[in-house]
C-alpha positions, -999 to +999 in steps of 0.1 A: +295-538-163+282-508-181+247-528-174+254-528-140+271-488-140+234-476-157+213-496-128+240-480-102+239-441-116+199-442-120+189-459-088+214-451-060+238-423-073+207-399-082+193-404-053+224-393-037+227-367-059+194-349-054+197-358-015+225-340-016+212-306-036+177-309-013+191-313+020+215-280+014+179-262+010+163-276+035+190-269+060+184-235+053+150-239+057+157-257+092+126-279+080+122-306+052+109-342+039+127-367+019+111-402+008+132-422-010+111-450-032+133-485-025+118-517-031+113-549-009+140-561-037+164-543-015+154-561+016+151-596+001+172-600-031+152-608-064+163-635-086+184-625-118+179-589-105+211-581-084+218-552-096+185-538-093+184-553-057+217-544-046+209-505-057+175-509-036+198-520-005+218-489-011+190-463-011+181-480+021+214-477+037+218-444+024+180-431+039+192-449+074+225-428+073+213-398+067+182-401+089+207-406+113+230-375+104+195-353+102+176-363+128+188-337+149+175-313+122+139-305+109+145-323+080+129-362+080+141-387+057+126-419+047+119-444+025+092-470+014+099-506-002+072-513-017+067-551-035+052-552-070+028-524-077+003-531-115+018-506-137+023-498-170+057-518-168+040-553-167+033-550-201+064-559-211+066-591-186+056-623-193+025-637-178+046-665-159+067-642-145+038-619-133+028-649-117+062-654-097+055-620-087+025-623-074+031-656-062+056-639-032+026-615-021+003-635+008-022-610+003-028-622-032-027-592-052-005-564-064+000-528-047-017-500-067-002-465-073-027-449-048-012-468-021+018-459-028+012-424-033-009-424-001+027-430+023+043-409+004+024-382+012+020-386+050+056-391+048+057-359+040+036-338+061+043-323+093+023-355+113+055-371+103+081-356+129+093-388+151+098-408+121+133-409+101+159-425+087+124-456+086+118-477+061+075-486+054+069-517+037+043-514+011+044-555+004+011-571+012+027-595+038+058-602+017+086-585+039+076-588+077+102-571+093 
């Protein structure tokens, strides 16, 4: 449980948290962007990760709600889901389960951080203005829908 409680505060209950702080701003503002960073876990479940992918699904649901509740607002809120991007991180993984990883990805390799950072930041410009509540896939072909 207290596994489970750390996964749940850090991944879903700060996003909440600072959504919560921003969007009082921005409302102020009348203008904003928010991009939440989910992961296709949250979409498609990861083995012996449920907690991780269950706290994905919620950042999800929560940038779909809130879209929703701010859409009639300036403020855009989003998020992208993006599959396994080569980081620092998969130094501590095996090389088997790098492999599984990769394995899921049709394109045959991993995101990189540029990518990433590369939605993000349209996400948050001012082209950005029909979009919100959205979730962008940053998978490679692994989550089609």
């Amino acid at each position: 449980m207290d596994d489970w409680r750390q996964v749940m505060d850090v991944n879903i209950n700060g996003v909440f948290l600072y959504c919560r702080e921003v969007v009082a701003q921005m409302r102020k503002q009348g203008y904003g962007r928010i991009v939440n960073i989910a992961s296709v876990a949250g979409k498609d479940g990861n083995p012996n990760a449920s907690a991780y992918s269950a706290s994905k699904a919620a950042v999800i649901g929560l940038t779909k709600s809130l879209g929703k509740e701010l859409a009639d607002t300036g403020i855009r809120i989003n998020c992208v889901t993006p599959a396994a991007v080569k980081t620092a991180i998969f130094d501590q993984m095996t090389p088997e389960h790098i492999a599984f990883m990769l394995s899921k990805i049709p394109m045959g390799r991993f995101g990189t951080v540029e990518e990433v950072a590369a939605m993000v930041g349209w996400l948050c410009t001012e082209d950005c203005s029909f979009s919100t509540g959205a979730v962008f896939d940053l998978s490679g072909g692994r989550s089609t829908y």
